[in-house]
C-alpha positions in Angstrom: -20.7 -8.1 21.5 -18.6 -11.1 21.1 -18.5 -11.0 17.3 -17.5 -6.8 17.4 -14.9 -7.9 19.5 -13.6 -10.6 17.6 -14.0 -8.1 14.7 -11.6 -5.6 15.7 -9.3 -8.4 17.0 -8.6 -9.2 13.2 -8.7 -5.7 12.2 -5.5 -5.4 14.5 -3.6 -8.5 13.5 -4.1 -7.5 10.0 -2.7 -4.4 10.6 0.1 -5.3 12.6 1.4 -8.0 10.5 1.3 -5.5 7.8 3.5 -3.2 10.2 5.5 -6.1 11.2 6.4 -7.2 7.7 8.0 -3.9 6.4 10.7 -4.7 9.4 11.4 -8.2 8.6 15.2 -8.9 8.0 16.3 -10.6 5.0 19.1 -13.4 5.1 21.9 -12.6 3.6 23.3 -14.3 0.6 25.1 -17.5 0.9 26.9 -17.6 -2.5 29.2 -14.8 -1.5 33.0 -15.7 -0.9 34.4 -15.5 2.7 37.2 -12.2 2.9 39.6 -11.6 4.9 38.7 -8.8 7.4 41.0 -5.9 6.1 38.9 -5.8 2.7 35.4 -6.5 5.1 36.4 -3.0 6.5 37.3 -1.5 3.5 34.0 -2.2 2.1 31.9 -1.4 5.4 33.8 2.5 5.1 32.8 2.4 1.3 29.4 1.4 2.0 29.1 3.9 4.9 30.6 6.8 3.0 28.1 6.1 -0.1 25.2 6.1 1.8 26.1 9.4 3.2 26.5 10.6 -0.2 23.6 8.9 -1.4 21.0 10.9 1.0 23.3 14.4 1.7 25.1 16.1 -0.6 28.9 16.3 -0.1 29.8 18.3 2.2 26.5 19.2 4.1 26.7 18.1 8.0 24.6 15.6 9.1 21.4 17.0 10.8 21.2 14.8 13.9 18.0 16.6 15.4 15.8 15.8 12.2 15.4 11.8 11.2 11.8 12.1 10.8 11.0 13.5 7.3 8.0 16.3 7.2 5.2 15.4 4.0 7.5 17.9 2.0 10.1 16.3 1.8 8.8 13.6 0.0 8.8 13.9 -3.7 5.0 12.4 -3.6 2.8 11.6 -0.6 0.8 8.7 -3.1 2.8 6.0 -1.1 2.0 7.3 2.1 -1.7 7.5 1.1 -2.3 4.2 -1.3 -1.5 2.2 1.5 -4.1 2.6 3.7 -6.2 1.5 0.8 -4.3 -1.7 -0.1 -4.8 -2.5 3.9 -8.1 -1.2 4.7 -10.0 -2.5 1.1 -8.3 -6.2 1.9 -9.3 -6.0 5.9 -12.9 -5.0 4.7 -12.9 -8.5 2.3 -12.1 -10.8 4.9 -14.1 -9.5 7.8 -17.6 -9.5 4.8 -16.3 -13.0 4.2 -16.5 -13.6 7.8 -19.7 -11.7 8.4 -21.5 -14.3 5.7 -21.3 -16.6 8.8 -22.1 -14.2 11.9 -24.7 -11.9 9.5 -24.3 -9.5 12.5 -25.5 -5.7 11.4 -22.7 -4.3 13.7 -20.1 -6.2 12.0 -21.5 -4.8 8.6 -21.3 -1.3 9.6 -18.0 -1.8 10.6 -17.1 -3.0 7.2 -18.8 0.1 5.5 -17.0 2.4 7.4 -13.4 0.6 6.5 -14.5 -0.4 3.1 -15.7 3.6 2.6 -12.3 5.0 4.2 -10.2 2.5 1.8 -12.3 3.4 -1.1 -11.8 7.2 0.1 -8.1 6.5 0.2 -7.9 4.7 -3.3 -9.2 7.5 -4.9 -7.1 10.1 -3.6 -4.0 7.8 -4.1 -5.1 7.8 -7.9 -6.2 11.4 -8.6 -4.7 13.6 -6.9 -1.3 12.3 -5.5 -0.7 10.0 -8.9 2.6 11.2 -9.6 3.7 11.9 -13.6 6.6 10.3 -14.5 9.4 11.7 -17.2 12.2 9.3 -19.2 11.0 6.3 -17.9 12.1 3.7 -20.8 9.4 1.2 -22.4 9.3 -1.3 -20.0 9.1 0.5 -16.8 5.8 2.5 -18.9 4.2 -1.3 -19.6 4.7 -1.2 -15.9 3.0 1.6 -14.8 -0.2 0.9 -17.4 -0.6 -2.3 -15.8 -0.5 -0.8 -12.4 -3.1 2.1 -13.6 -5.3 -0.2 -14.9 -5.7 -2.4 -11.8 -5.3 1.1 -9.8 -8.7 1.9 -11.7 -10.1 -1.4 -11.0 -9.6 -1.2 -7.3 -11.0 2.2 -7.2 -14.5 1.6 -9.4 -14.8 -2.1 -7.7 -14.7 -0.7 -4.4 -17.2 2.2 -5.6 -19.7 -0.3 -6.7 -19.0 -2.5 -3.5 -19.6 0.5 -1.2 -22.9 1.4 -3.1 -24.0 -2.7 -2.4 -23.2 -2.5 1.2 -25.3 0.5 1.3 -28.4 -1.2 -0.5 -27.8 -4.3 1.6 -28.3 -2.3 4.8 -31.0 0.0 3.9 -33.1 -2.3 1.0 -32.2 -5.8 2.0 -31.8 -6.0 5.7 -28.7 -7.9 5.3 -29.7 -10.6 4.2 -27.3 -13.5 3.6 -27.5 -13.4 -0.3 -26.8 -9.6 -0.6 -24.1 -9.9 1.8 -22.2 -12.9 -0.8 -23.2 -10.6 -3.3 -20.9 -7.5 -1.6 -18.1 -10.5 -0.9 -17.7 -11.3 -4.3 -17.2 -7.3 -5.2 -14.9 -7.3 -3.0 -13.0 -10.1 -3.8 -12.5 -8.5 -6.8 -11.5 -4.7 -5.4 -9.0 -7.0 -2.9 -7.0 -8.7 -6.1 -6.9 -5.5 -7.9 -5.5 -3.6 -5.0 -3.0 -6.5 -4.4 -2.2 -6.6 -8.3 -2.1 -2.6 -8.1 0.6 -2.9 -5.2 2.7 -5.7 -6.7 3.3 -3.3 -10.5 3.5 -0.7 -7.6 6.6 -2.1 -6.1 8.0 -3.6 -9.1 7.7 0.4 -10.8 9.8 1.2 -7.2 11.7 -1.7 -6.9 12.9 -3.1 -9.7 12.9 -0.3 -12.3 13.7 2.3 -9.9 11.1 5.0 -10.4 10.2 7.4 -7.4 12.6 7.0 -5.1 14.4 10.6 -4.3 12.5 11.6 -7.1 13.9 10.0 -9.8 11.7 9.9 -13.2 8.6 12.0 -11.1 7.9 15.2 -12.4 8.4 17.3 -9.1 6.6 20.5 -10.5 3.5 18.7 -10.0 3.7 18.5 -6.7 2.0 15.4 -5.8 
C-alpha cells in the first residue's frame, strides 16, 4: 500500500512540475540600455497596441466574456494531444525504473495503464492530428524530418514496450529480469519522446511554424 502510495506521489510531482514549468518567468535581459521614461511609455503603447493587432483584427472589439479558446479555434489540436504522451511515456520510465527495486504487481499495473494511455496518445498525436505543413523553407523541413522520425520512434518503442509489460505480467510473473527488460524499452520510447518534443519546439519556436496557423495546411483540419 505504501509503495502505490508513494507511486502516485511521483506521478503528481511529475505532473505538476510539468504544469509549473510552462508558468515560469524569464529574467529579463541585462544588456539592454536604461531609457528615459517618456520612450519606456512609448514603447509599452506600441507593444500593447501590436499585440492587439497581432491576435484581433483591426477594428474588431475585444470580446471580454470569451478568454478560453474552444478546440476549434485552434488551427491543430496535435499540441494539446502530444503532450500527454511526452508526460505520461516519461512518468511510466521512471516509476518501471523504480519498480525494478519494489517488484510490486500493483505498481506494474499502474505503469501499463499510463504507459498504454501515453502510447494511445502518441499515436493519435502522429496520425491523425499530424498537421501538413505548406512553404516552410529547407531548414525548418530538416526540422520536422527529425522530429518525425523520433515522433515514429516514440510511437513503435512504446508499442513494443506495452506488448513486454503485457508478457511480463501474464508469462513471466514479473520477474525482476523482464521488468529491466521493459526499463530499457522504455528508456528508449522516453529519449525519443524528449528528442520528438525538443525538434517539436524548435519547428514552433524558432522557425515559427504553427502558431496562428502559419505554414499548416488548415483544410486538413487537424
Amino acid at each position: 500500500m505504501k509503495t502505490t502510495i508513494l507511486c502516485f506521489l511521483i506521478l503528481f510531482a511529475a505532473l505538476t512540475s510539468a504544469v509549473a514549468h510552462g508558468g515560469k518567468k524569464h529574467k529579463k535581459d541585462s544588456s539592454k540600455h536604461p531609457m528615459d521614461s517618456t520612450m519606456k511609455m512609448g514603447e509599452e503603447k506600441e507593444h500593447v497596441a501590436g499585440d492587439t493587432v497581432h491576435h484581433h483584427d483591426e477594428g474588431m472589439e475585444v470580446d471580454e466574456s470569451k478568454v478560453k479558446a474552444d478546440l476549434g479555434d485552434f488551427p491543430t489540436l496535435h499540441p494539446l494531444i502530444v503532450h500527454f504522451a511526452i508526460v505520461l511515456i516519461i512518468v511510466a520510465a521512471g516509476i518501471q525504473l523504480l519498480n525494478l527495486y519494489f517488484m510490486k504487481k500493483e505498481i506494474a499495473w499502474i505503469i501499463t495503464a499510463i504507459l498504454f494511455v501515453g502510447v494511445l496518445a502518441a499515436w493519435v498525436a502522429g496520425r491523425n492530428f499530424h498537421p501538413h505543413t505548406h512553404g516552410i523553407s529547407d531548414h525548418a523541413q530538416l526540422v520536422l524530418d527529425q522530429h518525425d522520425k523520433w515522433a515514429d520512434w516514440t510511437t513503435y518503442s512504446g508499442i513494443i514496450a506495452l506488448i513486454l509489460q503485457g508478457v511480463n505480467l501474464f508469462v513471466y510473473k514479473d520477474k525482476r529480469w523482464a521488468a529491466a527488460v521493459v526499463a530499457v524499452v522504455l528508456a528508449v520510447s522516453s529519449f525519443s519522446v524528449a528528442s520528438a518534443g525538443h525538434y517539436g519546439s524548435q519547428l514552433v519556436h524558432i522557425e515559427g511554424i504553427g502558431p496562428q496557423g502559419k505554414f499548416l495546411e488548415m483544410e486538413h483540419n487537424h
